[in-house]
N, C-alpha and C positions, 0 to 999 in steps of 0.2 A: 337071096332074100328079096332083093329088088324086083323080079319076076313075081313070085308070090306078092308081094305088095299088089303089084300092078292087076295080076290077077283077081285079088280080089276087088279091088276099084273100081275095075270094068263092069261088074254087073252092077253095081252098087248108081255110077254115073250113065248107068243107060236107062235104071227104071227112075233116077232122078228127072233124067230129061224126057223119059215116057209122061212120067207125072205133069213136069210144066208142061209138054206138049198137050197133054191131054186137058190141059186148064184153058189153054189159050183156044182152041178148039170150038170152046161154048159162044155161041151166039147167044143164046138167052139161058135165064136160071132151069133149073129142071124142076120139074113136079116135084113136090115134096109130099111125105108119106100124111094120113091124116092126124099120126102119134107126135110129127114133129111141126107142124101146122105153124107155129109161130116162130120159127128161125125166118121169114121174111121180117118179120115185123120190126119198129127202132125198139130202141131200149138201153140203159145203161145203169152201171153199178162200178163202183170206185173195189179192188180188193186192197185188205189190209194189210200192212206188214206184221197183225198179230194175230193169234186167232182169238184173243179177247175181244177184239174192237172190231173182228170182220163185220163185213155188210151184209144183211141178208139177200137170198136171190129168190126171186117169187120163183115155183113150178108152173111148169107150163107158160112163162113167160120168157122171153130171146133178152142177153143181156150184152152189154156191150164193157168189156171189162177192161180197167186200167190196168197194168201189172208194173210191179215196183223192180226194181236192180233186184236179182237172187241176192248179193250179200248181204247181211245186215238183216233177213227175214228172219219173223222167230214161230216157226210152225208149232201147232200143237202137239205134233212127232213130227221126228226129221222124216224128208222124205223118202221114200223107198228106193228113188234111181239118184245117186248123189247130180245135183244139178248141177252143168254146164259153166263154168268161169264166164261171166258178163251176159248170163242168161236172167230175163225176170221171171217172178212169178207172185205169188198172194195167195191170202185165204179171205175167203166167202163162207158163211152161213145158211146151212139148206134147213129149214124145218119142216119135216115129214109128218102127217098127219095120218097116212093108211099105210100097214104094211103093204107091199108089192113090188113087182122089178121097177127098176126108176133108171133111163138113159140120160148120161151125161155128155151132147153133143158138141163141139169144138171146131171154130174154123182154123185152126194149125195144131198142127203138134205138139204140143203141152201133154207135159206130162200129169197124169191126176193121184193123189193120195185123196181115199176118202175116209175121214176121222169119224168112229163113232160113239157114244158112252161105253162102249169096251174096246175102245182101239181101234186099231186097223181095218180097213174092212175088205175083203176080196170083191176082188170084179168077177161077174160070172159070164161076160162077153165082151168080146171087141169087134169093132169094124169100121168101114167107112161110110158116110152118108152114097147118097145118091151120086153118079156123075154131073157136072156143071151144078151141084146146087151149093155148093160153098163151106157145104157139114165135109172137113179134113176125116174128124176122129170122133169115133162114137165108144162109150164104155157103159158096159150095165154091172149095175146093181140089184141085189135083192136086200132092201130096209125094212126095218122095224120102225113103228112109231117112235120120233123123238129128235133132236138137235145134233146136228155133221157140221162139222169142218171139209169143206171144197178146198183142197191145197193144189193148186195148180204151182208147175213149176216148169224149168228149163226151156221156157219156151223162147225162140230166136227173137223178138220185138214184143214190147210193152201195152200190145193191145190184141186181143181175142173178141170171136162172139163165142156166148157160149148158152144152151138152153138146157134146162132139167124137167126132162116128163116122165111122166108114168108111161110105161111101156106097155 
């Protein structure tokens, strides 16, 4: 049993420290695409512990997000990947104006539920930003005009950037 453990840790802890390797690495930011233009820029927004009171997050605008203790959150729907014991997270308010795909980018690991007026909504891609430009995690969507709940969750520390654009 102890074997098998170990087995599988070894890859697990070698693309971990591929990863920080690869962060320490950059000497300067890397080019960012023209779709994600404003993940340089400041910005910030408070998320809420409800999704009544979330804050809204402008598109096309880079936001710098507080995130609260997981416990004690009261999401719109629970979240999809039950969240981590002593992890934070929040919800945010996205209000869509055109249909089309819309990228939800992330400087860590946070998990995303995106809520919509019928529920849950599928992601139709994942990925990672650029090398050295600081986008972790990218998720898309395809929306319809109208009002989301951004439920970010599980994430390891109390602060993200995070930007939403039209793809």
């Amino acid at each position: 049993m102890r074997a098998a453990v170990a087995l599988f840790l070894i890859p697990t802890l070698t693309v971990s420290s591929a990863f920080a390797q690869a962060a320490t690495d950059c000497a300067a930011p890397a080019p960012i695409p023209a779709d994600l233009a404003g993940w340089q820029a400041e910005g910030g927004a408070v998320a809420a512990g409800e999704a009544h009171s979330a804050p809204w997050v402008t598109i096309g605008e880079v936001h710098v997000i507080t995130l609260r203790p997981g416990d004690g959150l009261r999401w719109r729907l629970p979240p999809e990947r039950a969240p981590r014991a002593g992890s934070f997270g929040g919800v945010l308010a996205l209000d869509v104006r055109e249909a089309g795909t819309y990228r939800i980018a992330l400087a860590d690991g946070v998990w995303i539920d995106l809520v919509g007026p019928n529920g849950l909504v599928a992601s139709t891609g994942h990925g990672h930003g650029p090398a050295c430009s600081g986008i972790r995690k990218m998720v898309e969507f395809r929306l319809e005009p109208g009002a989301y709940a951004v439920q970010l969750s599980g994430a390891a520390s109390n602060r993200t950037r995070m930007l939403v654009s039209p793809r």
